[in-house]
C-alpha positions in Angstrom: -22.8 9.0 7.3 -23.7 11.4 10.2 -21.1 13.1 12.0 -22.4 11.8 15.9 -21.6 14.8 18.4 -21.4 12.8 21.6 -21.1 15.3 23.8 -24.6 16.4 22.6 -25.7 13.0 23.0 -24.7 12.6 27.1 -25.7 16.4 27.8 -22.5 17.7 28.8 -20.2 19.9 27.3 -16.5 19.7 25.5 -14.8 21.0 28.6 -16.7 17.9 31.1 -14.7 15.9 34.0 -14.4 12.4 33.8 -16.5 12.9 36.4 -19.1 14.8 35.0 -19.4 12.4 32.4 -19.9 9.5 34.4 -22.9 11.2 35.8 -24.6 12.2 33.0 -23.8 8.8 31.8 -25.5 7.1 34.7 -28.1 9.7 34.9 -29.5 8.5 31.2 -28.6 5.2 31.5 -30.8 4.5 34.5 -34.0 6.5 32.4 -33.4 4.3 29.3 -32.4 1.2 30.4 -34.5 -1.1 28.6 -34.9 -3.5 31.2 -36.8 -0.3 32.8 -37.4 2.5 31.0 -41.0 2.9 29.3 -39.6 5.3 26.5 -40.6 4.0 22.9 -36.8 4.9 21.4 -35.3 3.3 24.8 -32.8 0.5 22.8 -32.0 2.8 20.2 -31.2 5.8 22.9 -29.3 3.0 24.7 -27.4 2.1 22.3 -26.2 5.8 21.9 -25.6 6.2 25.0 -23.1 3.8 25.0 -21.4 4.7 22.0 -20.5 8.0 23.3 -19.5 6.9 27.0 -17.1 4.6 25.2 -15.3 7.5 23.7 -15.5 10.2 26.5 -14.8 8.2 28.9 -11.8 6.7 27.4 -9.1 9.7 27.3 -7.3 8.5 24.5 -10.5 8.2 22.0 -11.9 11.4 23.5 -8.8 13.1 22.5 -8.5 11.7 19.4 -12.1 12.4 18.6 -11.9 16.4 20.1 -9.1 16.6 17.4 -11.4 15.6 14.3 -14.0 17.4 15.3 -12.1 20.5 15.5 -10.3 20.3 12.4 -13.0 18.6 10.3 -15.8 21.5 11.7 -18.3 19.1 10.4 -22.0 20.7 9.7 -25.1 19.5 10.8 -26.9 17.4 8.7 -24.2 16.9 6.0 -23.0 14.0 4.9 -19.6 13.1 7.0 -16.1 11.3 5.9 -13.3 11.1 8.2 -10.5 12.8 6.6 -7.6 10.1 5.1 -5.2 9.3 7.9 -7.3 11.7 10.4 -5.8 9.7 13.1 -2.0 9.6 12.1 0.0 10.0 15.1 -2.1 9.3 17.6 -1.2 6.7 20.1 -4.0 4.2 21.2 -3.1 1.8 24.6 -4.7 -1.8 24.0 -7.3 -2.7 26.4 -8.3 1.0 26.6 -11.8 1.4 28.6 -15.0 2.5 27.5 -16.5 -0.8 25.8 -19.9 -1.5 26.6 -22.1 -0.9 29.3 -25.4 -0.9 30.9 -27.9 -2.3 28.0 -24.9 -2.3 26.0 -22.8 -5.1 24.0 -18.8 -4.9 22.6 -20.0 -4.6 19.4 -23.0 -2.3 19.6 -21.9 0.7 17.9 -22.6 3.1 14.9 -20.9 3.2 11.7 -19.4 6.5 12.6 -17.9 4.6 15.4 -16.5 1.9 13.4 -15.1 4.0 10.8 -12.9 6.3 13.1 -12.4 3.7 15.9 -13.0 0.4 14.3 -9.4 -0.6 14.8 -8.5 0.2 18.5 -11.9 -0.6 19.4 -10.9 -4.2 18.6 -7.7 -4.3 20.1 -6.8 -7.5 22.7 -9.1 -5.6 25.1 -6.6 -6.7 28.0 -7.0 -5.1 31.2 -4.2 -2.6 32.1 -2.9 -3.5 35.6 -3.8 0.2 37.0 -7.6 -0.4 36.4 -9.6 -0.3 39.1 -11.7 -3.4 40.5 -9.6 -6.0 39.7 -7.3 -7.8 41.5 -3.4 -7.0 41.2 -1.4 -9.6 39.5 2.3 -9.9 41.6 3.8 -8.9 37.8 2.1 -8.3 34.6 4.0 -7.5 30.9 2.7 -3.6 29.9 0.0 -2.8 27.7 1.2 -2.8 23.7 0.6 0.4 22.4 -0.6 1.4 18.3 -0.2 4.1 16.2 -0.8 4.7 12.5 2.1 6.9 11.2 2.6 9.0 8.0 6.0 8.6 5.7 7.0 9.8 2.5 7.3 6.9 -0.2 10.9 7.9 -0.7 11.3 6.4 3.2 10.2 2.8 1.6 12.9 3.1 -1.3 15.9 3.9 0.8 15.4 3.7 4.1 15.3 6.6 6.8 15.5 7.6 10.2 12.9 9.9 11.5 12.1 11.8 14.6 8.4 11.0 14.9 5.9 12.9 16.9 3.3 11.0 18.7 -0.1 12.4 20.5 -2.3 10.7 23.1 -4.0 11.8 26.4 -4.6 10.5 29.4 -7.1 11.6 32.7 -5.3 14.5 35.2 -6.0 14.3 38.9 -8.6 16.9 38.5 -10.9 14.7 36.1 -9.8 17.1 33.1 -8.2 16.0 29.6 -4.5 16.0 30.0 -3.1 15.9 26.5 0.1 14.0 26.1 3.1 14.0 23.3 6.1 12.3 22.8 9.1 12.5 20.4 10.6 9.3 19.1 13.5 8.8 17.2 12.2 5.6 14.9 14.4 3.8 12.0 12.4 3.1 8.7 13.4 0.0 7.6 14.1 0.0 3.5 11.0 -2.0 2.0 8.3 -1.2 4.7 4.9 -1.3 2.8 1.9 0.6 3.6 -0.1 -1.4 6.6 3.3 -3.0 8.0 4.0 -2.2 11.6 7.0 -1.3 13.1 7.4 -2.8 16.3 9.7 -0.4 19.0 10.3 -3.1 21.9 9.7 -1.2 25.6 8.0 1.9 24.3 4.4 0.4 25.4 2.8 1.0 29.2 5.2 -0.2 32.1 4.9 -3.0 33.1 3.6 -4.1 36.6 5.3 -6.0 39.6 9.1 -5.5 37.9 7.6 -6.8 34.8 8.6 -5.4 31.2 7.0 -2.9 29.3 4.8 -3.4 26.6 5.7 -2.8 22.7 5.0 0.1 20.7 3.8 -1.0 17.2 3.6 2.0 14.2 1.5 1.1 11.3 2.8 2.3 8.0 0.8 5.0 6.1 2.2 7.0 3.1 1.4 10.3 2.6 -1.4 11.3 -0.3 1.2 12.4 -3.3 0.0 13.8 -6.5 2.9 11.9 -8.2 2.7 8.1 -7.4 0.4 5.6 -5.3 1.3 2.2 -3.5 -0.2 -0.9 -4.0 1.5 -3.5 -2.0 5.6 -3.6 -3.4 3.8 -2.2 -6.7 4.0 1.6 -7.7 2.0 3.1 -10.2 3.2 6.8 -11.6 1.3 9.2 -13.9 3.6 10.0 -17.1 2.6 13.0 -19.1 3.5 12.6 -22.7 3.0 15.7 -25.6 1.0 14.8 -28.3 3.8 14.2 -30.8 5.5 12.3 -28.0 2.4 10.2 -27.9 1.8 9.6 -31.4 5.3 9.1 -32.9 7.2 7.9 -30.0 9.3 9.8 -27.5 12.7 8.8 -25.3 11.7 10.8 -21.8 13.7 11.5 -18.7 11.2 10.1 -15.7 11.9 10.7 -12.1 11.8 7.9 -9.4 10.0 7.6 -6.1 13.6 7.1 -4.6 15.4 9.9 -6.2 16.8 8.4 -9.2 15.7 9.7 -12.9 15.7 6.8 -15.4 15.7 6.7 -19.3 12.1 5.4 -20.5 10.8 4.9 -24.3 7.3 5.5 -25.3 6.0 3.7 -27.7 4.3 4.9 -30.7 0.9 5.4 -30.8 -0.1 6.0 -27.7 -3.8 4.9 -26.4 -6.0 6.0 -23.1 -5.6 4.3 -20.2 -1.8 2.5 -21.1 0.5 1.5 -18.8 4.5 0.9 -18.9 5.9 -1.5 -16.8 9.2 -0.8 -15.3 10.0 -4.3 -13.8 12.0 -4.5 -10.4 11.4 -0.5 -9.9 8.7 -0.5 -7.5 9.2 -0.5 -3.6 12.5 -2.8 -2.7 11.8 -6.0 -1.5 12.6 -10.0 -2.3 11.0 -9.7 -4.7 10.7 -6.2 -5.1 7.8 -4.8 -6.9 7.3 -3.0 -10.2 6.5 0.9 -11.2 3.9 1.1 -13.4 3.9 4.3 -15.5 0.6 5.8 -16.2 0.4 7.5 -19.9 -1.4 11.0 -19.5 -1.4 13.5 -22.6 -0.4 16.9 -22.1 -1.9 19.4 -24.5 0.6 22.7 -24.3 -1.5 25.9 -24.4 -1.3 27.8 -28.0 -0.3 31.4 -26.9 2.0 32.6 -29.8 0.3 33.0 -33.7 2.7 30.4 -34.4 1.6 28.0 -32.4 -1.8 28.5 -33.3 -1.1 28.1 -36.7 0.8 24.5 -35.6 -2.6 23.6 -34.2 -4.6 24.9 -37.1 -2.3 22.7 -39.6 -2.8 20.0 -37.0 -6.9 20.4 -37.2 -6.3 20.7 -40.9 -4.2 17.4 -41.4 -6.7 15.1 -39.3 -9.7 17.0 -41.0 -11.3 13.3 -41.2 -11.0 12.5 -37.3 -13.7 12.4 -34.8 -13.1 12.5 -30.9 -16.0 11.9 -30.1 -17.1 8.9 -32.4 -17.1 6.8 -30.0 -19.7 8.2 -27.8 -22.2 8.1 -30.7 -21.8 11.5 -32.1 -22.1 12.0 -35.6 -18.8 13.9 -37.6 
């Protein structure tokens, strides 16, 4: 996938207005319209155009999007993947601008779109009461607001309270980016999963006309850990066993997502790819789920002579075994 550098694409540069980039915008749109415009690559130029006045011209994407493009530094002509959870802690408004246009349709966009945007971009889509050109309701509930946040699986086994950090941005008086941030102090309730949102009542857009504010609603990401993945109430943990362990049978210490260290046999005879189930031990829940412990082997590095010597009188006992048999090679 191509990284899409809309600023390239509406000729202006990082630092634009809001005004700026509605010219420029309008500029274009009025040459390749296709209703109008006699250009051969008028749709498909259309269609970009569009793209990227939904983002700059939407403070809260643009932001967003400044940030990836800064820390990813993406390179022209590669091939381009949105970092995992690029956008944690970043706070979307529903019914944020920017959809469509000119020539343009809701659902017109790239894949590069899609991928970093997909989710907001299909938010309610309610109007916020401060838009301009519409007519002002007497009172009108607040916009909900989203953000994907990052927590340690530990959070999900016991339960936490954290002081989150939240990003977003909005348009100054001047036409120029204004980048916003907010601290939140956010109870983790014991058994969230990943993709559950937490819903913080009042911490959306004020309302309008003496109305409430909207909701705040935080989805649920865990943190990328070397040590154990989530799937669902289900937790699945490499083990690394030693070959003895593996091949006579082993009584190991193993350490728990929640802090707890339990007792675990492995069974003789190890084989590739085997898994122990720990029932009850994944993330808490009625029903909670289960940890499944992944069986790794660990070969210890020979340093000493007599450790050496253990391997070469390990090579020597098993003088009849073949690794590789089973990929066709011959002993």
């Amino acid at each position: 996938m191509e990284f899409k550098n809309y600023y390239e694409t509406l000729g202006v540069t990082p630092g634009a207005t809001a005004d700026e980039i509605k010219k420029a915008y309008r500029k274009l749109a009025r040459k390749y319209h296709p209703d109008v415009s006699k250009e051969p690559d008028a749709v498909a130029r259309m269609t970009d155009l569009n793209e990227a006045n939904a983002v700059l011209s939407d403070p809260e994407k643009r932001a967003a999007y400044d940030r990836l493009a800064q820390e990813s530094r993406p390179q022209p002509g590669q091939d381009f993947r949105p970092p995992p959870h690029w956008d944690a802690g970043f706070e979307f408004s529903d019914g944020a601008g920017g959809h469509g246009g000119p020539g343009g349709a809701p659902g017109d966009y790239s894949d590069f779109f899609e991928q970093l945007f997909g989710r907001t971009a299909r938010a309610r889509g309610a109007a916020h009461p401060d838009q301009p050109g519409r007519s002002q309701p007497q009172a009108q509930r607040g916009t909900d607001h989203h953000a994907r946040i990052e927590l340690d699986l530990a959070d999900a086994y016991q339960g936490a309270e954290r002081t989150l950090t939240l990003q977003s941005a909005h348009q100054a008086n001047d036409g120029s980016l204004a980048r916003d941030e907010r601290n939140l102090l956010v109870k983790i309730p014991q058994g969230v999963r990943e993709g559950q949102l937490i819903r913080l009542a009042g911490q959306g857009s004020p309302g309008w006309g003496g109305a409430p504010a909207g909701d705040l609603f935080l989805e649920v990401l865990f943190k990328p850990d070397p040590r154990w993945r989530a799937e669902g109430r289900d937790v699945y943990q490499p083990l690394m066993v030693a070959p003895w362990e593996a091949a006579l049978g082993a009584s190991v210490e193993v350490g728990m997502p929640g802090g707890s260290v339990v007792e675990v046999t492995v069974p003789a005879g190890w084989k590739a790819a085997r898994k122990l189930r720990l029932k009850g031990r994944g993330i808490p829940g009625k029903p909670p789920g289960d940890l499944y412990l992944e069986l790794h082997l660990a070969l210890p590095t020979a340093t000493t002579d007599a450790e050496r010597a253990a391997y070469t009188a390990l090579a020597q006992a098993f003088s009849h075994y073949n690794p590789r048999a089973a990929q066709g090679a011959q002993p």
